[in-house]
KOLGU-4560 file (N, C-alpha, C; in nm, 3 decimals, padded with zeros to 5 digits):
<recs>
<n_xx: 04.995 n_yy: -06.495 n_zz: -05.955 ca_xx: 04.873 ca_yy: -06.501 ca_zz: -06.033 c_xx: 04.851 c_yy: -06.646 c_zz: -06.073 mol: A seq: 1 type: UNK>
<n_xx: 04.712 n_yy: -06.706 n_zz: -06.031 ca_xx: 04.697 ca_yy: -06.827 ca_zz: -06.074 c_xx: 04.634 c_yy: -06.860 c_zz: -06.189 mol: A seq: 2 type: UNK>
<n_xx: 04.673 n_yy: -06.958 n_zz: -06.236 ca_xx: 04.620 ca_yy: -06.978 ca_zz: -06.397 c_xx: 04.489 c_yy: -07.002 c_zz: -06.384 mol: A seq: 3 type: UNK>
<n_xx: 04.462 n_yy: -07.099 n_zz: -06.321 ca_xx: 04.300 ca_yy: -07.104 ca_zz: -06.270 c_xx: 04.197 c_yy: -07.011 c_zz: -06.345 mol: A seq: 4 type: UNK>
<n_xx: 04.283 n_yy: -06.913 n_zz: -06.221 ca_xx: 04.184 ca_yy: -06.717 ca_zz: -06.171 c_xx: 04.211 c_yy: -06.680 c_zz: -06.320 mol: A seq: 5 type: UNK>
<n_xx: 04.278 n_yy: -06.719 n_zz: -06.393 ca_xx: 04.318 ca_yy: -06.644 ca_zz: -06.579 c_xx: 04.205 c_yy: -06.705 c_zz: -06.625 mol: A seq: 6 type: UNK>
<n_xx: 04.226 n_yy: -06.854 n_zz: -06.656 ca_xx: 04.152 ca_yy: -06.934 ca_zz: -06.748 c_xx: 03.979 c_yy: -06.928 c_zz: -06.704 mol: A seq: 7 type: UNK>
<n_xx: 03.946 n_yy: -06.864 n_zz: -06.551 ca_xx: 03.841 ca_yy: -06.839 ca_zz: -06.506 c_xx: 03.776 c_yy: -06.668 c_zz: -06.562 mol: A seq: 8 type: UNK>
<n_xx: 03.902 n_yy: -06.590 n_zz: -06.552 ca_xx: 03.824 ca_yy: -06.460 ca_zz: -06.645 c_xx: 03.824 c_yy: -06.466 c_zz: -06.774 mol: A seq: 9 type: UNK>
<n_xx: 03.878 n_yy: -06.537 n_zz: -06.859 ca_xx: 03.895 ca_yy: -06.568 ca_zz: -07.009 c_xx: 03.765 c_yy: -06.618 c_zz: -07.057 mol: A seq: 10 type: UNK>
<n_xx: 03.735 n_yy: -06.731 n_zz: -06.956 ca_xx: 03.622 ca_yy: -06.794 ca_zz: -07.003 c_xx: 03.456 c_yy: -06.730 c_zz: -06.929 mol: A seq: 11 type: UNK>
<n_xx: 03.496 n_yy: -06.667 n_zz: -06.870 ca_xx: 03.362 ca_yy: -06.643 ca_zz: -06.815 c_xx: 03.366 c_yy: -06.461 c_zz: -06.741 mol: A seq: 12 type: UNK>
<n_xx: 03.479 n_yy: -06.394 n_zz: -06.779 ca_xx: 03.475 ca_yy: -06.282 ca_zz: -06.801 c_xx: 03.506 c_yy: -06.220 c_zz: -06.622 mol: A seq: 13 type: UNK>
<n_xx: 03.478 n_yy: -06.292 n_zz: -06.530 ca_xx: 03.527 ca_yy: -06.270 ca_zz: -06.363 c_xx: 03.621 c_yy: -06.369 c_zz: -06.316 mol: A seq: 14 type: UNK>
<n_xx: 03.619 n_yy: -06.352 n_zz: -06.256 ca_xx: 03.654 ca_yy: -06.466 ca_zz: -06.097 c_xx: 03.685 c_yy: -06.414 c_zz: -05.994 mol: A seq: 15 type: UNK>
<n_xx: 03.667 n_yy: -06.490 n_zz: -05.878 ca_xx: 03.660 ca_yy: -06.473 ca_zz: -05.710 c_xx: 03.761 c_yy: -06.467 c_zz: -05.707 mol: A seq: 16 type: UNK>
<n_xx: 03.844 n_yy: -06.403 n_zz: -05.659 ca_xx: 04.007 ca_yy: -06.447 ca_zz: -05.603 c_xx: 04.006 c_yy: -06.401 c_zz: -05.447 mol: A seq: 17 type: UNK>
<n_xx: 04.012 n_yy: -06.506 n_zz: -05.366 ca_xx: 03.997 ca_yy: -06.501 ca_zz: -05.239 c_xx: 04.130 c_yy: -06.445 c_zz: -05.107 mol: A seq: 18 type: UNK>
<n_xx: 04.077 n_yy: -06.388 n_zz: -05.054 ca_xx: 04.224 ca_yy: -06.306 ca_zz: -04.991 c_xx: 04.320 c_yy: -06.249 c_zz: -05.056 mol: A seq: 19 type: UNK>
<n_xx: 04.264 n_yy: -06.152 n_zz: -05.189 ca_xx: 04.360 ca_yy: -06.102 ca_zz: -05.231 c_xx: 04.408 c_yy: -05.996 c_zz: -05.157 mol: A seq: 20 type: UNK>
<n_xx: 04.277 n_yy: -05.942 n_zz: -05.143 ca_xx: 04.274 ca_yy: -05.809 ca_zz: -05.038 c_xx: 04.244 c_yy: -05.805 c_zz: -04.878 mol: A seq: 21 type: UNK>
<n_xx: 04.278 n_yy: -05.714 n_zz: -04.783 ca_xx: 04.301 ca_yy: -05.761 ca_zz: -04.647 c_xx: 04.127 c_yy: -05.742 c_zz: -04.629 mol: A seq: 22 type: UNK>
<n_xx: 04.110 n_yy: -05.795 n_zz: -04.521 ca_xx: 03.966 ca_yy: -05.819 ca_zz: -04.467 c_xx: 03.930 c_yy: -05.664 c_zz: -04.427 mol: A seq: 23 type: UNK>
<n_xx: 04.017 n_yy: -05.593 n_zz: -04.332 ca_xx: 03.979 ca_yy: -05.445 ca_zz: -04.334 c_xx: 03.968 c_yy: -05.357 c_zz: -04.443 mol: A seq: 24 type: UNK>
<n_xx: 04.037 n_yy: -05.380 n_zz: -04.541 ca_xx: 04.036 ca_yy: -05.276 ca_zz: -04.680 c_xx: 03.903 c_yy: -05.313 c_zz: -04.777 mol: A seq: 25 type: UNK>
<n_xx: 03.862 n_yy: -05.450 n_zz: -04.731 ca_xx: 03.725 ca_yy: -05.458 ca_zz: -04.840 c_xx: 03.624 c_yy: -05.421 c_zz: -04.747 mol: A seq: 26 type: UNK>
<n_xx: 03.592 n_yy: -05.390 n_zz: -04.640 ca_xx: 03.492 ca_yy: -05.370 ca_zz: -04.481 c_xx: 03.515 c_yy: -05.227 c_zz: -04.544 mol: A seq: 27 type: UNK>
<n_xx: 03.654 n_yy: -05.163 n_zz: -04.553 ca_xx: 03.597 ca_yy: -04.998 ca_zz: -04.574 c_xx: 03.520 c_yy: -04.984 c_zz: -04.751 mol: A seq: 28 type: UNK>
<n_xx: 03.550 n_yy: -05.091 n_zz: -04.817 ca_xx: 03.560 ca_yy: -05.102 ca_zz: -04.921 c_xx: 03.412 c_yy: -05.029 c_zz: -04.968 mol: A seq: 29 type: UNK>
<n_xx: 03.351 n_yy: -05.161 n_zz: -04.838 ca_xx: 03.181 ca_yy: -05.189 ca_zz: -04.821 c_xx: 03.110 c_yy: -05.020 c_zz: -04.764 mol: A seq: 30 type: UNK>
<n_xx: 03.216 n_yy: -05.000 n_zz: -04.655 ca_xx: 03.165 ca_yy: -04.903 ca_zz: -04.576 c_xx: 03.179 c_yy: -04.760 c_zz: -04.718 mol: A seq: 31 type: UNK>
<n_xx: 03.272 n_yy: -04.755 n_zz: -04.758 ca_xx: 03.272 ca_yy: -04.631 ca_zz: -04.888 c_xx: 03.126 c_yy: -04.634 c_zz: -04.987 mol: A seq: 32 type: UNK>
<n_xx: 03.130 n_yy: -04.756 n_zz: -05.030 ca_xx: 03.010 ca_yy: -04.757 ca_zz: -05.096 c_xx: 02.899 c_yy: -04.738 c_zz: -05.068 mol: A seq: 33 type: UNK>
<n_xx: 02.855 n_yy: -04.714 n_zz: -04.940 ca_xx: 02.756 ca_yy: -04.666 ca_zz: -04.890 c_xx: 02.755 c_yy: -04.508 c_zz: -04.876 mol: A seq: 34 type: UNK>
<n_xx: 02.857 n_yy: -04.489 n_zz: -04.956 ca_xx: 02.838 ca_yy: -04.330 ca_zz: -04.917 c_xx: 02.843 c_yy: -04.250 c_zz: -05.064 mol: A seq: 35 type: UNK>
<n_xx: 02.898 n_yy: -04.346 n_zz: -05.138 ca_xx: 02.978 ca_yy: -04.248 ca_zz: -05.288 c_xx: 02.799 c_yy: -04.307 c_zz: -05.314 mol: A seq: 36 type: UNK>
<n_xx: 02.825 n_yy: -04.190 n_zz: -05.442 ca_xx: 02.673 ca_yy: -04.115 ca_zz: -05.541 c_xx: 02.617 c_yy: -04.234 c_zz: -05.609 mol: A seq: 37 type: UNK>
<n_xx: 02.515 n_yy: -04.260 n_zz: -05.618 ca_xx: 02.451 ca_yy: -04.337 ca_zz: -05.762 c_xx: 02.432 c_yy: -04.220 c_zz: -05.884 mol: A seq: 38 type: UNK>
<n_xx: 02.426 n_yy: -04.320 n_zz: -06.028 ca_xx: 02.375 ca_yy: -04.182 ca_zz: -06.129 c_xx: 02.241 c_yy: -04.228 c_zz: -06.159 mol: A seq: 39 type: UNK>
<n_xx: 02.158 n_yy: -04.089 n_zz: -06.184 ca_xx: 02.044 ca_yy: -04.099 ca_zz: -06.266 c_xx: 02.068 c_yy: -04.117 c_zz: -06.375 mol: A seq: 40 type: UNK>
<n_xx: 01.971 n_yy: -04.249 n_zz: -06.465 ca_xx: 01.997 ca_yy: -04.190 ca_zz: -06.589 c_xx: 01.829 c_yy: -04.238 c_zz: -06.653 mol: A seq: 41 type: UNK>
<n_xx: 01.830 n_yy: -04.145 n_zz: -06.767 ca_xx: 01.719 ca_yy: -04.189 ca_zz: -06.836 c_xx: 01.693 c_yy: -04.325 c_zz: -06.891 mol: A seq: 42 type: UNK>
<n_xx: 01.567 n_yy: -04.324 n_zz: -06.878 ca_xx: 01.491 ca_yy: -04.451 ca_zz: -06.925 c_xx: 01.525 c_yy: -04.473 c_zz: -07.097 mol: A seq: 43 type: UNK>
<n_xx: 01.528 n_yy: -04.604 n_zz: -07.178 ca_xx: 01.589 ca_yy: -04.549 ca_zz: -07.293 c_xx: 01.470 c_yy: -04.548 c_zz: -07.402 mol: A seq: 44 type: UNK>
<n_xx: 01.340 n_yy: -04.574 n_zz: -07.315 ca_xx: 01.230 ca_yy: -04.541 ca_zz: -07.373 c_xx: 01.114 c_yy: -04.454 c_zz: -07.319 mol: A seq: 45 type: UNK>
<n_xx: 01.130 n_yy: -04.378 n_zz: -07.260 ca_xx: 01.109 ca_yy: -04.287 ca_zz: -07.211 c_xx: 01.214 c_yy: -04.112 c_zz: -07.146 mol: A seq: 46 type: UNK>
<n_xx: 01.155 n_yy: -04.048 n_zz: -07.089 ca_xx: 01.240 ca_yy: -03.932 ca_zz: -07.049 c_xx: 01.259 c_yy: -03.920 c_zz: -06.902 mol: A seq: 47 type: UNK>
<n_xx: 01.195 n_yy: -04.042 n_zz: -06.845 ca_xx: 01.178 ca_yy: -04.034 ca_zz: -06.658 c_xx: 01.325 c_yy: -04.068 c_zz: -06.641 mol: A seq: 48 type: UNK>
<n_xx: 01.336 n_yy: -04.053 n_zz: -06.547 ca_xx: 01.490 ca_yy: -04.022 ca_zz: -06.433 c_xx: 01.466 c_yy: -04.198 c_zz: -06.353 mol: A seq: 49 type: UNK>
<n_xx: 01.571 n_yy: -04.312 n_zz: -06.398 ca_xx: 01.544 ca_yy: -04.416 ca_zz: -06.318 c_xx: 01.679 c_yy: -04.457 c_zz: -06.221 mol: A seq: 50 type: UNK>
<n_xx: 01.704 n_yy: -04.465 n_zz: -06.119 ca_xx: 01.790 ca_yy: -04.531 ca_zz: -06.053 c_xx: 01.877 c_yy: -04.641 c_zz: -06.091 mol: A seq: 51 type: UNK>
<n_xx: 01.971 n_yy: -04.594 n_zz: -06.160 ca_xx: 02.094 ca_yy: -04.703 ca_zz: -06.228 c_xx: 02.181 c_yy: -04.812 c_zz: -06.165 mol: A seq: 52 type: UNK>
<n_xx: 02.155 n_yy: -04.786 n_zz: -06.028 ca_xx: 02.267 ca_yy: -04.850 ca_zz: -05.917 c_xx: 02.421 c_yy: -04.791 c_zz: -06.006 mol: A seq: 53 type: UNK>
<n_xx: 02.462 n_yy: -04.773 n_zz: -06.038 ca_xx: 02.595 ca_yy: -04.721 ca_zz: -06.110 c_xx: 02.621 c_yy: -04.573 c_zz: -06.035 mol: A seq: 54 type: UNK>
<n_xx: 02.756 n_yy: -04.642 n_zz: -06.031 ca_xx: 02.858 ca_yy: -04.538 ca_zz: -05.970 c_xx: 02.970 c_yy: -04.514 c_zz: -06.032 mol: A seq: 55 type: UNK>
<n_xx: 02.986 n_yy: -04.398 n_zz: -06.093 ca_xx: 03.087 ca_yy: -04.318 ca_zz: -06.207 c_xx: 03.201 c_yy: -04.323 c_zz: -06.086 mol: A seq: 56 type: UNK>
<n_xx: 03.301 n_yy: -04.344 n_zz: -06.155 ca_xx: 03.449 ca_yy: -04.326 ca_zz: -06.087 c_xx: 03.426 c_yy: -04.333 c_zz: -05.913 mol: A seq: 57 type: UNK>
<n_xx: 03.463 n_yy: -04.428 n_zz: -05.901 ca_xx: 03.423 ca_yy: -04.481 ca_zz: -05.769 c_xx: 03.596 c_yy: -04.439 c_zz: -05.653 mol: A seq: 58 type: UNK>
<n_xx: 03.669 n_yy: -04.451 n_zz: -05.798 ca_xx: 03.797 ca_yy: -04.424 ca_zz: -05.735 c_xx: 03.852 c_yy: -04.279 c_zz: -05.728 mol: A seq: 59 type: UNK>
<n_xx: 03.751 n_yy: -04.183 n_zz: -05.779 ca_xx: 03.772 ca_yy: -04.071 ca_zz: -05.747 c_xx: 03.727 c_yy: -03.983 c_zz: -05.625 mol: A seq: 60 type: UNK>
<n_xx: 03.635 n_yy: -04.056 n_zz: -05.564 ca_xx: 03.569 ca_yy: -04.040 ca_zz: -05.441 c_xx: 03.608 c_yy: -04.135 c_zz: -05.316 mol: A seq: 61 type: UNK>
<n_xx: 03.671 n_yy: -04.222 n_zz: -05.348 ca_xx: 03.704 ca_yy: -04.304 ca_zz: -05.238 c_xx: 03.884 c_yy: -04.353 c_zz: -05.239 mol: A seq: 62 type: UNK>
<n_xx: 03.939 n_yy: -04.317 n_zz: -05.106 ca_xx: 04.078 ca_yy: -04.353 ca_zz: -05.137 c_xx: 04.123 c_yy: -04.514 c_zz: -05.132 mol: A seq: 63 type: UNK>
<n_xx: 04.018 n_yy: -04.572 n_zz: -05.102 ca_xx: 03.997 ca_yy: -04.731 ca_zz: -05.055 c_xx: 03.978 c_yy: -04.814 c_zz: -05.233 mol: A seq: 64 type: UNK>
<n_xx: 03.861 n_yy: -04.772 n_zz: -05.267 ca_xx: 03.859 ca_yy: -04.785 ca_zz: -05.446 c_xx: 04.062 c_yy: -04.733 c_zz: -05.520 mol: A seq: 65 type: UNK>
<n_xx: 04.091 n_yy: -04.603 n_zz: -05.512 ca_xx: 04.210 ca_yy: -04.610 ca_zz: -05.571 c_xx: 04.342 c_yy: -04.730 c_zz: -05.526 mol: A seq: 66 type: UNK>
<n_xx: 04.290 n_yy: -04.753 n_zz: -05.423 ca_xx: 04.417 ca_yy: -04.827 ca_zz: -05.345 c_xx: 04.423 c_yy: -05.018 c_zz: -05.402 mol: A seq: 67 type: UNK>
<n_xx: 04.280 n_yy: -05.002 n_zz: -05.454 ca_xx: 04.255 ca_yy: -05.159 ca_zz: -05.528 c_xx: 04.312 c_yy: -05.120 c_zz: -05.661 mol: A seq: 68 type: UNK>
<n_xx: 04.238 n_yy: -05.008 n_zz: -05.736 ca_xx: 04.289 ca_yy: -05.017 ca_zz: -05.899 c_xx: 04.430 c_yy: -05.031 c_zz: -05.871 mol: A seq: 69 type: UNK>
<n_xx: 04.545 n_yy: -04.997 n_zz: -05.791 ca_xx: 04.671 ca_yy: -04.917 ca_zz: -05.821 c_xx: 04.719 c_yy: -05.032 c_zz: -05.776 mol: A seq: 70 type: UNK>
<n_xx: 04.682 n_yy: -05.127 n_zz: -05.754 ca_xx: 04.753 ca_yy: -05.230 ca_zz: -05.631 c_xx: 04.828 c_yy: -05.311 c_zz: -05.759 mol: A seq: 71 type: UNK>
<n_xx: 04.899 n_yy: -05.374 n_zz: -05.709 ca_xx: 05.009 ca_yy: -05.491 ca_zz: -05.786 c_xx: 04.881 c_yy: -05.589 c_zz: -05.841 mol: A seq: 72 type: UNK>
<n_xx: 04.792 n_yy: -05.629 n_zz: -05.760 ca_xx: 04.747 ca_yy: -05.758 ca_zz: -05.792 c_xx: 04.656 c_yy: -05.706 c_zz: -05.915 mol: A seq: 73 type: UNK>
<n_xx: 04.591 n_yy: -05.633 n_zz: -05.921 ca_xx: 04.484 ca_yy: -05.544 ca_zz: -06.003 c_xx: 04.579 c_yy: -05.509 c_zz: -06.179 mol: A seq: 74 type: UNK>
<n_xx: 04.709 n_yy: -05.440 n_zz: -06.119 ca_xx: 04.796 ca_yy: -05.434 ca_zz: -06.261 c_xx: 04.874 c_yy: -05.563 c_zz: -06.333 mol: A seq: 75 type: UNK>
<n_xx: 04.878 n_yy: -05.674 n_zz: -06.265 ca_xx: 04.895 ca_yy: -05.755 ca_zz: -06.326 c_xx: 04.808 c_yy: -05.851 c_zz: -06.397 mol: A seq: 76 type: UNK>
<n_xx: 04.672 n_yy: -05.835 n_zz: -06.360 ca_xx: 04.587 ca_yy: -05.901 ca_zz: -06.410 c_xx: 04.537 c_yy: -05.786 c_zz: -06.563 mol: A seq: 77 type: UNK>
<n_xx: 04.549 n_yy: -05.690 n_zz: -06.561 ca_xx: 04.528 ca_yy: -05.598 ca_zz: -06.644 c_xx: 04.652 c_yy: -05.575 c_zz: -06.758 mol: A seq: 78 type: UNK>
<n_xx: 04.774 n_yy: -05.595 n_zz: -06.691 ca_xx: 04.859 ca_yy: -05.651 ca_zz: -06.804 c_xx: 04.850 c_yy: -05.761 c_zz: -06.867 mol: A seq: 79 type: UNK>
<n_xx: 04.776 n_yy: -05.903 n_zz: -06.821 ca_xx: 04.748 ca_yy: -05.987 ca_zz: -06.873 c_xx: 04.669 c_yy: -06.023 c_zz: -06.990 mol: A seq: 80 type: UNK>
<n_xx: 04.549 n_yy: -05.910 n_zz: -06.949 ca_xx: 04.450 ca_yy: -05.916 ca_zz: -07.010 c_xx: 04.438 c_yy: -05.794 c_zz: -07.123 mol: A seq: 81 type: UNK>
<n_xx: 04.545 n_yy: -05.690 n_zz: -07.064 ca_xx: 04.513 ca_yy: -05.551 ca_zz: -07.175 c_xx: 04.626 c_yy: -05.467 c_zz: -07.223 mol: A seq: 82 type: UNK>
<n_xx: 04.729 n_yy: -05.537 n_zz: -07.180 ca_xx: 04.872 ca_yy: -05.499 ca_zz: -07.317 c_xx: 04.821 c_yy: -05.571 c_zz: -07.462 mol: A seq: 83 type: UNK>
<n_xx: 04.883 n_yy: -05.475 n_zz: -07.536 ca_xx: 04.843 ca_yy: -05.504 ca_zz: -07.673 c_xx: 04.992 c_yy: -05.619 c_zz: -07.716 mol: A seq: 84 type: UNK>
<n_xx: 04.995 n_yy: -05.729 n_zz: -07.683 ca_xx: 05.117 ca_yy: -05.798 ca_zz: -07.716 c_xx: 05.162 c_yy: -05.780 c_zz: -07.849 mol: A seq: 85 type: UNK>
<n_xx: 05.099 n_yy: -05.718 n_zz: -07.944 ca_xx: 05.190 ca_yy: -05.696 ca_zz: -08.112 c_xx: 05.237 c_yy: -05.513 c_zz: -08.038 mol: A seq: 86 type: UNK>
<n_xx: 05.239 n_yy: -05.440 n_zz: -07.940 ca_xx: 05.320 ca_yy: -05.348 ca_zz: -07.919 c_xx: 05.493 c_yy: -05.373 c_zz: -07.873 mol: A seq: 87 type: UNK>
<n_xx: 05.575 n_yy: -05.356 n_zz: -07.970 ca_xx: 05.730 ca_yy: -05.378 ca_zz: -07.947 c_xx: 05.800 c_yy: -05.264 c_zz: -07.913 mol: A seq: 88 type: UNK>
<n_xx: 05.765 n_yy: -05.135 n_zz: -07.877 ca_xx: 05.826 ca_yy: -05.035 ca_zz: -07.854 c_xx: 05.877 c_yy: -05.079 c_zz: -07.700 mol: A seq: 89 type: UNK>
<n_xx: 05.765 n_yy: -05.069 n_zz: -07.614 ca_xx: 05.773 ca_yy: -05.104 ca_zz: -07.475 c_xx: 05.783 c_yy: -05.224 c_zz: -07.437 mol: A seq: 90 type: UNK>
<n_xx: 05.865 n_yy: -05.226 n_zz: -07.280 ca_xx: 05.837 ca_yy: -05.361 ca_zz: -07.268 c_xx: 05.767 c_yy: -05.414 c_zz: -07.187 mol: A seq: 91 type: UNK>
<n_xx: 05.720 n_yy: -05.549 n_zz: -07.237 ca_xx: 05.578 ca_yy: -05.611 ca_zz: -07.204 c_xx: 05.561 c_yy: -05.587 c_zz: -07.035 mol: A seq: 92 type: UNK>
<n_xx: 05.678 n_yy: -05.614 n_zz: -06.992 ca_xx: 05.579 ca_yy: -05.578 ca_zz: -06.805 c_xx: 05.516 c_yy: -05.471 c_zz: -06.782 mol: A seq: 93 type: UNK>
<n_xx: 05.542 n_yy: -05.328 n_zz: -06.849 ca_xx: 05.471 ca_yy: -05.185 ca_zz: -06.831 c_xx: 05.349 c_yy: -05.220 c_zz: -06.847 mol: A seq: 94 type: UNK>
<n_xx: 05.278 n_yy: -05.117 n_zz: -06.826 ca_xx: 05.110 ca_yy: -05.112 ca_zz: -06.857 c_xx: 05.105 c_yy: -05.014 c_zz: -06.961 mol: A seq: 95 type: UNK>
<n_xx: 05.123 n_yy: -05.070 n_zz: -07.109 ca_xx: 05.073 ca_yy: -04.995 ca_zz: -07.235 c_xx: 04.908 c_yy: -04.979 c_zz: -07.195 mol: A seq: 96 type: UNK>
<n_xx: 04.876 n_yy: -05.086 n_zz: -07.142 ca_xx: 04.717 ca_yy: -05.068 ca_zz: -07.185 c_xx: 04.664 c_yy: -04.894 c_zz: -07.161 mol: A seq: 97 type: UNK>
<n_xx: 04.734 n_yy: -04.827 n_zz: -07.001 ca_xx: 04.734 ca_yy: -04.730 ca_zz: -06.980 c_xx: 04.751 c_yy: -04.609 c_zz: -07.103 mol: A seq: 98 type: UNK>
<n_xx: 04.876 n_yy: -04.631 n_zz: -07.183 ca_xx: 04.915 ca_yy: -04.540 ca_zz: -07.245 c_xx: 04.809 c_yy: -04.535 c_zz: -07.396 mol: A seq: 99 type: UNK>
<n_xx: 04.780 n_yy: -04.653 n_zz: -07.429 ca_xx: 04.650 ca_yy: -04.660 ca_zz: -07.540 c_xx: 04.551 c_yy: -04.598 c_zz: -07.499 mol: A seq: 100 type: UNK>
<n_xx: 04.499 n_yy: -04.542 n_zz: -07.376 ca_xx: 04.395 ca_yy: -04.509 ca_zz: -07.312 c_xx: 04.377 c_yy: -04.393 c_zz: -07.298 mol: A seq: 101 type: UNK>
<n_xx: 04.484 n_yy: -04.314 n_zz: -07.318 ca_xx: 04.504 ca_yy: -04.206 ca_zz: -07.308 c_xx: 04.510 c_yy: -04.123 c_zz: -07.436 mol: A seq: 102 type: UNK>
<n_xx: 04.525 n_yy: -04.199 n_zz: -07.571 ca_xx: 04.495 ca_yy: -04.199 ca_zz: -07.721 c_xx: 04.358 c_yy: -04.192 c_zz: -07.736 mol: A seq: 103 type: UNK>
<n_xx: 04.284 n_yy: -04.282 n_zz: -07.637 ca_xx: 04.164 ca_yy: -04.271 ca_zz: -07.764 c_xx: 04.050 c_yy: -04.123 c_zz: -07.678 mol: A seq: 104 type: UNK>
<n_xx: 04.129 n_yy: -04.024 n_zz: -07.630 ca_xx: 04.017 ca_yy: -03.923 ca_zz: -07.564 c_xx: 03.996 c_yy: -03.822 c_zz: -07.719 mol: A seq: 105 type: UNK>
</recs>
């Protein structure tokens, strides 16, 4: 993980990280998304039905989407960014962020 790609989502909330993923797994990546659902949702000033481009759980419909969330490169940037570091029970390499997540249903 490069500090860069850190100090680039810190400050500006993304970044590109180039060849993380193989050239075929983002091509199906592309090719899935052409197939999983958009949602309707209402207008928030009105009651018409508008085209959201949004796609609810993308990784529940596509095994290409689960295979990015679950990947090493994906959980370490998410431990970076979403362990609660004042948690001392566990230790810091796990993914608490997971287990907080599962609290707030």
């Amino acid at each position: 993980m490069e500090k860069n790609v850190l100090n680039e989502i810190h400050n500006n909330g993304f970044a590109i990280v180039k060849n993380a993923f193989s050239k075929k797994l983002v091509n199906d990546l592309f090719d899935d998304l052409k197939k999983l659902s958009q949602v309707k949702m209402r207008s928030t000033n009105s009651t018409n039905l508008i085209d959201s481009k949004l796609i609810i759980n993308p990784h529940s419909q596509s095994v290409n989407y689960l295979k990015v969330i679950n990947s090493k490169i994906t959980e370490n940037y998410c431990l970076n960014f979403l362990n609660d570091k004042f948690y001392k029970i566990i230790n810091k390499k796990l993914p608490i962020y997971l287990e907080e997540s599962s609290y707030k249903i």
